[in-house]
N, C-alpha and C positions, 0 to 999 in steps of 0.2 A: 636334410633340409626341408624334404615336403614333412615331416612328422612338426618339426618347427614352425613351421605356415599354419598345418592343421590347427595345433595346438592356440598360435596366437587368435586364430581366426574363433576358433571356440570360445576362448578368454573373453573375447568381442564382445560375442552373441551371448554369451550369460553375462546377465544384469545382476552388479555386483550391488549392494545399498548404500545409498547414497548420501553425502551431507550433503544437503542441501540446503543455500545461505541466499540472499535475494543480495544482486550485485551493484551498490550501492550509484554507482556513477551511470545505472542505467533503467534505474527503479523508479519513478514517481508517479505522483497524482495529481491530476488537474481538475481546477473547480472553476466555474462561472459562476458568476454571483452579481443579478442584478440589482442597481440598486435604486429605489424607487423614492426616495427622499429628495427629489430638485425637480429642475424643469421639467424634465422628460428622461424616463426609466435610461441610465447609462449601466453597460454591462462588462463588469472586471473579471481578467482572467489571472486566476492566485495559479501556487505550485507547490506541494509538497514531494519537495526533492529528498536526494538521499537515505532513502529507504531503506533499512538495513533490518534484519531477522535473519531464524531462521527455521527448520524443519527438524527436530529433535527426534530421536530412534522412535518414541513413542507415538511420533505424528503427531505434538503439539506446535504449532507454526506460531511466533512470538513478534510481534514487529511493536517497540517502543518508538514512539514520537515525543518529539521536543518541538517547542514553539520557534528555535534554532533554523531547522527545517523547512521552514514556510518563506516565501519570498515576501511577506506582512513584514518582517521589521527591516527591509531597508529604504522603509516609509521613512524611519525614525533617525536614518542614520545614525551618529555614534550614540551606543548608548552608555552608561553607566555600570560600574561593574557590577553591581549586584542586581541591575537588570542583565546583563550580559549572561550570572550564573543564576537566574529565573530560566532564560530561553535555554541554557542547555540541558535543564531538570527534565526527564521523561516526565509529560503530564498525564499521557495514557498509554497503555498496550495494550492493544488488540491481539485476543488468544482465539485461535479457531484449534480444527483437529483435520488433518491432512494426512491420511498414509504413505510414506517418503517411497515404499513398492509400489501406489499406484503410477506414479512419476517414473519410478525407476523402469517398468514395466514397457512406457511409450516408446516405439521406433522413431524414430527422425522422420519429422512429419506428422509423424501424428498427432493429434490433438483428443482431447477428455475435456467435457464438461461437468465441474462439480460444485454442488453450491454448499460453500461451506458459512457456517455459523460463527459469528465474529463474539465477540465479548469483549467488552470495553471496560480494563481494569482499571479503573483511577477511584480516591477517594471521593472525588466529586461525580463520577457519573459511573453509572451502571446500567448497560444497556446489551441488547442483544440486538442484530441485524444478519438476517440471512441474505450470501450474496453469489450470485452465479458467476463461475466464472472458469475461463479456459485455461486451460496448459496446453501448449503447444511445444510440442520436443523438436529445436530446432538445431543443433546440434549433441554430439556426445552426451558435453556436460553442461546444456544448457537450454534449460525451459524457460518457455514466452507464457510469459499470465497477463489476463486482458480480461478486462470485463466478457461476459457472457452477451449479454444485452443490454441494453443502454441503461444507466444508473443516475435516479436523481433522486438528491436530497432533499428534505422537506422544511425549506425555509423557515417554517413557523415556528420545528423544531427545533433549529438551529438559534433563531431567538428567545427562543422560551428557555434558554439553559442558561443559568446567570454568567457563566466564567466565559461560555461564546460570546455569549449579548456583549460584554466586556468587552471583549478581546474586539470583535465586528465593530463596535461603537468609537473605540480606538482608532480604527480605522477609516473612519465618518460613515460607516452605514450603520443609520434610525432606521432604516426601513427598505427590507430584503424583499424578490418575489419569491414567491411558494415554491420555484420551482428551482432547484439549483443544479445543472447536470456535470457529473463527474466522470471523468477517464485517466484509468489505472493503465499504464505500463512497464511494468517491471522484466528482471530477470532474474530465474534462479541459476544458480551457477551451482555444480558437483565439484568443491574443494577439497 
């Protein structure tokens, strides 16, 4: 029996590799966005929910988003089906590189900070953005990712990109501030 203790106990303690999948009902991202078009600057809090990727053997980390995903269209209530199969189209994926053993690696409790480099695959934009941020091993099979330090977007940029400007103008904001600040909380989960 203690050879069978030994044994699972070891099992434990060696870190086997991991799939690692970002756990969709507990994954998003939140933006402020104020907006500067009326009386006096008013400031909206949006959400990209359901966040789903994941962390491939090679450490390529893929998270597709859809227009689906945003709490923007139940501005619009029902839409029309061939708006309805627009928002579930992946408009971009963000590709970084992750090593699934640096994750695999972290004790419960501990935490890594790594800023990894995003790339923004869509036919309409091409962009790169370096971004810090934590893993925290907060169970077995599960890491907490969180911004590093505080993240904000740069408004100007966000309107200067014609399919945003669109999509924000849709929404009634002519005119954003500069400063937009974002907070990521997701989970990866070991499936």
């Amino acid at each position: 029996m203690k050879a069978l203790m030994a044994l699972f106990s070891l099992l434990l303690a060696v870190p086997a590799h991991a799939d690692w999948q970002l756990d969709p009902d507990r994954s998003n991202v939140q933006a402020s966005i104020t907006q500067l078009n009326g009386d006096e600057p008013q400031t909206h809090h949006h959400q990209v929910r359901d966040l789903q990727g994941d962390i491939s053997e090679d450490g390529t980390l893929r998270l597709p988003l859809k227009l689906s995903q945003t709490d923007m269209l139940t501005r619009f209530g029902e839409l029309p089906t061939w708006a309805e199969m627009l928002a579930n189209t992946t408009l971009v994926t963000l590709v970084a590189q992750m090593p699934p053993e640096r994750l695999d690696a972290l004790d419960i409790g501990e935490s890594l900070v790594e800023t990894l480099t995003f790339r923004l695959q869509s036919d309409m934009v091409n962009q790169e953005e370096a971004v810090p941020l934590r893993f925290t091993r907060e169970g077995l099979n599960e890491v907490r990712v969180t911004h590093a330090e505080p993240m904000v977007l740069d408004g100007r940029a966000l309107m200067a990109n014609a399919t945003l400007r669109s999509v924000l103008s849709l929404l009634g904001y002519q005119e954003i501030d500069e400063h937009v600040p974002v907070t990521l909380d997701a989970r990866l989960v070991n499936r």
